[in-house]
C-alpha positions in Angstrom: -19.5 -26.9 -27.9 -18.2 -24.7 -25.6 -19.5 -20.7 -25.1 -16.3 -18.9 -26.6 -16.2 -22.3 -29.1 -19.5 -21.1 -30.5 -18.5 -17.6 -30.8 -15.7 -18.2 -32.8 -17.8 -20.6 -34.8 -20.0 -17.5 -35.8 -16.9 -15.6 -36.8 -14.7 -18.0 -38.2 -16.1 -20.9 -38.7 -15.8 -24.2 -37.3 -11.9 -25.8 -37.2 -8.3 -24.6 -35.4 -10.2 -21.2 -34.0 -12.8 -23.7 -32.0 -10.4 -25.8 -31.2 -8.7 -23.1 -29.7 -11.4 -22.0 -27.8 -12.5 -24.9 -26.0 -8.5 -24.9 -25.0 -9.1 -22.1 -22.9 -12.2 -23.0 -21.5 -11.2 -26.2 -20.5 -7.9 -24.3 -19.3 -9.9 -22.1 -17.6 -12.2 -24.0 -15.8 -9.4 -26.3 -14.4 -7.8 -23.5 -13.3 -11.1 -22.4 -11.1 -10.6 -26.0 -9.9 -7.2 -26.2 -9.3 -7.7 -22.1 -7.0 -10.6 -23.8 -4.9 -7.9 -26.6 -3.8 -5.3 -24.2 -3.4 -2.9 -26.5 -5.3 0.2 -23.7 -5.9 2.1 -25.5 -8.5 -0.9 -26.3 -10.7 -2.5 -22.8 -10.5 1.1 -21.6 -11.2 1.0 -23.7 -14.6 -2.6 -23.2 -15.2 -2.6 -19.6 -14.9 0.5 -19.0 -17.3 -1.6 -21.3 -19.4 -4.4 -19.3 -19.5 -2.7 -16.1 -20.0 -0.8 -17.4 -23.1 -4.6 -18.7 -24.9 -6.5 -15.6 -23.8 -3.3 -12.9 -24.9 -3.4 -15.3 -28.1 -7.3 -14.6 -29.3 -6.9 -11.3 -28.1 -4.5 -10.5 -30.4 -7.2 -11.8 -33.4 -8.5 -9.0 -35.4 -11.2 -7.2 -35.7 -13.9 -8.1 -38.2 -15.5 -5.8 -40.5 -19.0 -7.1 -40.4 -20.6 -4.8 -37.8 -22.9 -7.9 -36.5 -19.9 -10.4 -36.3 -17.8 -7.3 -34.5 -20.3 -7.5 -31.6 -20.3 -11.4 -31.5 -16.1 -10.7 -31.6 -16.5 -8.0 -28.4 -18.2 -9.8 -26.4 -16.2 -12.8 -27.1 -12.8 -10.4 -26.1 -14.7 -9.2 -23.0 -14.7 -13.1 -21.7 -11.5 -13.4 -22.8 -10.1 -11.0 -20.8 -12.3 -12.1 -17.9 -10.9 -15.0 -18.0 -6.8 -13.3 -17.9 -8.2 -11.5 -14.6 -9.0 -14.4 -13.3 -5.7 -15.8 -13.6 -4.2 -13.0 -11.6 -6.7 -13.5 -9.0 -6.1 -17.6 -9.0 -2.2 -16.3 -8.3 -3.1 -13.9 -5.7 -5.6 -15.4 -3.7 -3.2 -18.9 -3.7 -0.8 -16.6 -2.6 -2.4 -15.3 1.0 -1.9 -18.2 3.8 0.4 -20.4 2.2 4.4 -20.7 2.9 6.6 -17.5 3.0 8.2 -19.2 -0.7 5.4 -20.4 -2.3 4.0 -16.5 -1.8 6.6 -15.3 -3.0 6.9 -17.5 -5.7 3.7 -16.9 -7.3 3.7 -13.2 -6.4 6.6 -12.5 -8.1 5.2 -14.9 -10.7 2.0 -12.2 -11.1 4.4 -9.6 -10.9 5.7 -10.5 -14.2 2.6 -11.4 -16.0 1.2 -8.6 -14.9 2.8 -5.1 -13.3 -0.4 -3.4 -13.2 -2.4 -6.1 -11.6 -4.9 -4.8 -9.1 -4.1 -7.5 -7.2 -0.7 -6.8 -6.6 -2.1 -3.7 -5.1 -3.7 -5.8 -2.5 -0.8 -8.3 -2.2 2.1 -6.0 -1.9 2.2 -5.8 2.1 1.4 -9.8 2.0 4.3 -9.8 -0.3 7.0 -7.7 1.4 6.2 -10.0 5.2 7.0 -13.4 2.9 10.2 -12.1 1.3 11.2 -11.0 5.0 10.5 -14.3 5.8 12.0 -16.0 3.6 15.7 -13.9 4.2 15.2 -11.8 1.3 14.4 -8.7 3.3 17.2 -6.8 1.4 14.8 -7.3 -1.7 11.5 -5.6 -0.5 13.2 -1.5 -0.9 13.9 -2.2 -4.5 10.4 -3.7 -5.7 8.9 -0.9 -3.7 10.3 2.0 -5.7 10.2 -0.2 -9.0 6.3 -0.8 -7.9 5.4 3.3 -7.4 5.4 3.8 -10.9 2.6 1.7 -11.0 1.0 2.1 -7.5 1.7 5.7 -6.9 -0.7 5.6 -3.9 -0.1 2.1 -2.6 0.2 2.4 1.4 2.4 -0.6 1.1 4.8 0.6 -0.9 5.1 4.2 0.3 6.0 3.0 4.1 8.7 1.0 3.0 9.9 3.5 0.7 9.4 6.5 4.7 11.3 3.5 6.4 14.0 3.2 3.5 14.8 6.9 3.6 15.0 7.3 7.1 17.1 4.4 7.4 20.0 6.4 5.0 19.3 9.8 6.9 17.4 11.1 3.8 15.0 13.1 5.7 13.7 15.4 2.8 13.1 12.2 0.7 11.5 10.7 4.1 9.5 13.6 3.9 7.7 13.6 0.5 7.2 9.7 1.0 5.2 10.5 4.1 3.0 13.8 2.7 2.8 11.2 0.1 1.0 8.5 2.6 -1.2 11.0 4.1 -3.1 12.1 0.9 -3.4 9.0 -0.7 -5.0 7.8 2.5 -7.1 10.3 2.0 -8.8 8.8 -0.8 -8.2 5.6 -0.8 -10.9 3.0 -0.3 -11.2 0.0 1.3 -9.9 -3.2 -0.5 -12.0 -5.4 -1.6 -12.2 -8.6 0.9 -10.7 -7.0 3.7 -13.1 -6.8 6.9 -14.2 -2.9 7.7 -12.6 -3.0 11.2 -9.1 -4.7 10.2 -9.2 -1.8 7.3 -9.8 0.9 9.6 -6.9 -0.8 11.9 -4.7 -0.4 8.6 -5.5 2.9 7.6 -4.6 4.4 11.2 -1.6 2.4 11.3 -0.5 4.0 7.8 -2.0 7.6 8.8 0.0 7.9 12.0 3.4 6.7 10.3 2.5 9.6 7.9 1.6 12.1 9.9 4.3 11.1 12.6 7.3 11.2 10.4 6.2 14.2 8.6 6.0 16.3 12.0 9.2 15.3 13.3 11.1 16.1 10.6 9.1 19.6 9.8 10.1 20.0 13.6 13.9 19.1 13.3 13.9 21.9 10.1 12.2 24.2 12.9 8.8 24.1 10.4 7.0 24.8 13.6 3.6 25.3 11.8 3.7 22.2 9.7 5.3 20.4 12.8 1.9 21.4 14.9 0.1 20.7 12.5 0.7 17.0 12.0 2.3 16.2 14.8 -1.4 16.8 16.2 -3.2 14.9 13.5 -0.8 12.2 14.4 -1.6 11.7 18.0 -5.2 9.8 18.1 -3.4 6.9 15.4 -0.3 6.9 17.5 -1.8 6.7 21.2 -1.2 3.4 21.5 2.8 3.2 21.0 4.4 5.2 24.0 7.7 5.7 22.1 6.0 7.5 19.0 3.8 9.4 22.0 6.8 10.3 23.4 8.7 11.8 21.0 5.4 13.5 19.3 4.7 15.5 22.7 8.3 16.3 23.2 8.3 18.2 19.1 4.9 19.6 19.9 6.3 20.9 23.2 9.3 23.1 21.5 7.0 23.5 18.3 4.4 25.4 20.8 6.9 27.0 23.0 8.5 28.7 19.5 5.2 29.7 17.7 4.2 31.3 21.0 7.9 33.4 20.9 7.2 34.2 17.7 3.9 35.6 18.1 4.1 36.6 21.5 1.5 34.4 22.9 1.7 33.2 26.9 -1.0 30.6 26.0 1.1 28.9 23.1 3.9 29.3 25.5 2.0 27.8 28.3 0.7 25.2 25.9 4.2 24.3 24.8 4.8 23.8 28.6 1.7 20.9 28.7 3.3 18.8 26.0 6.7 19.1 27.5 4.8 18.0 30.5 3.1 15.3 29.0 6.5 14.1 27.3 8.1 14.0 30.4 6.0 11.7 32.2 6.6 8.4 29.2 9.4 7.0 29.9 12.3 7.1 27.0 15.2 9.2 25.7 12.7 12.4 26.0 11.3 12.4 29.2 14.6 13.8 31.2 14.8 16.3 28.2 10.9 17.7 28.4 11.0 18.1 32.2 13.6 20.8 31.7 12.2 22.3 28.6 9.0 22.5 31.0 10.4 23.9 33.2 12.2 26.7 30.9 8.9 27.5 29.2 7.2 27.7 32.8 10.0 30.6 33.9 9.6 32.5 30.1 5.5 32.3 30.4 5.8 34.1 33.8 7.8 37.1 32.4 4.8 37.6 29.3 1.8 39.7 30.1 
């Protein structure tokens, strides 16, 4: 007999609960066989499978005899092992296949499960497939639907920066990209994913943040907040010139003001370096910084 079969047998007694039992076990361990051959179709039916016998003894009640209830938690605890590891059978069939079978049985885990830490790990895998697959238009909507869920998700919040700068909503843009910034803060690294392609990740997600927060602070002439992570932005960003660009050129004018403002030649001066360093990568700043140099040069000389 199987394990959860002679669990059930101390509770309830040999018949249609054993029965049932040995269902998902043998379910179960088909399914473990069906994920190490990454056979999509069968882990798809498997999986549901598994969900539907686990959901069903989970939803048994609880006895009133406090030995049996211990035999009965433990029971639930493998049970419930064993519904995780039919999101994880989804997921992890999921990564390397065809853009349409990942979508298929992402979506698929999606609606067995929302909450699913997998989906967590899967949504950027997820998002790449349905772009893939010509259903780019698609990714916006399960992004925002996905938040409620995923509040911190890196994923989710970049498409969600993108989306609102894409429809001029720069104060939504805004939030989304504070938004990125803290929760990369605290969040961890996923579990399976090497430490340097993680830290490759995070920089990518902390310099979209950071970036998009400072150049819209500097566009609302937030010259603090624009300095401020316009700054923080520049080590994750040093390696695309356009972003470099346009950073230097918001840190030039965000420098050059705060030094007005406060009557500082240095800040003024320092304004004048960015400007400078703007000027020399090539884009649709560089023309722009060399005169804004040059403006800030000729105010700097008429400050004590």
């Amino acid at each position: 007999m199987s394990r959860s079969g002679m669990i059930l047998a101390l509770l309830l007694g040999v018949g249609v609960a054993v029965a049932a039992a040995d269902d998902l076990d043998s379910t179960y361990q088909s399914l473990q066989e069906a994920t190490a051959k990454k056979d999509p179709e069968l882990v798809k039916k498997l999986a549901a499978q598994c969900v539907a016998l686990a959901r069903k003894e989970e939803s048994t009640p609880v006895p009133t005899d406090k030995d049996e209830q211990e035999v009965w938690k433990s029971h639930i605890a493998y049970v419930k092992e064993v519904e995780g590891y039919a999101e994880y059978a989804l997921y992890a069939t999921a990564v390397g296949v065809e853009p349409a079978v990942t979508v298929d049985l992402i979506s698929t885990l999606e609606a067995q499960n929302p909450k699913s830490k997998y989906l967590d790990q899967g949504y950027g895998t997820y998002f790449v497939a349905l772009a893939k697959t010509g259903a780019e238009a698609k990714v916006p909507q399960v992004a925002e639907k996905a938040l409620a869920n995923f509040p911190d998700n890196p994923d989710l919040l970049l498409v969600m920066i993108n989306t609102a700068l894409s429809h001029k909503q720069t104060d939504r843009a805004l939030t989304y990209a504070n938004r990125m910034v803290g929760a990369m803060g605290k969040r961890s690294k996923p579990e399976g994913v090497a430490a340097a392609d993680w830290e490759r990740q995070k920089s990518a997600f902390l310099g979209r943040g950071y970036f998009v927060a400072g150049v819209i602070n500097a566009e609302k002439s937030r010259f603090v907040d624009a300095d401020r992570n316009l700054r923080a932005a520049l080590p994750f960003i040093k390696g695309d010139q356009a972003m470099t660009g346009e950073a230097f050129f918001h840190l030039g004018v965000a420098n050059y003001q705060l030094g007005k403002m406060t009557n500082s030649k240095a800040k003024v001066l320092e304004g004048a370096k960015f400007s400078d360093d703007a000027s020399k990568i090539t884009g649709p700043y560089a023309h722009q910084a060399y005169l804004n140099s040059m403006a800030m040069k000729s105010d700097a000389e008429k400050m004590r």
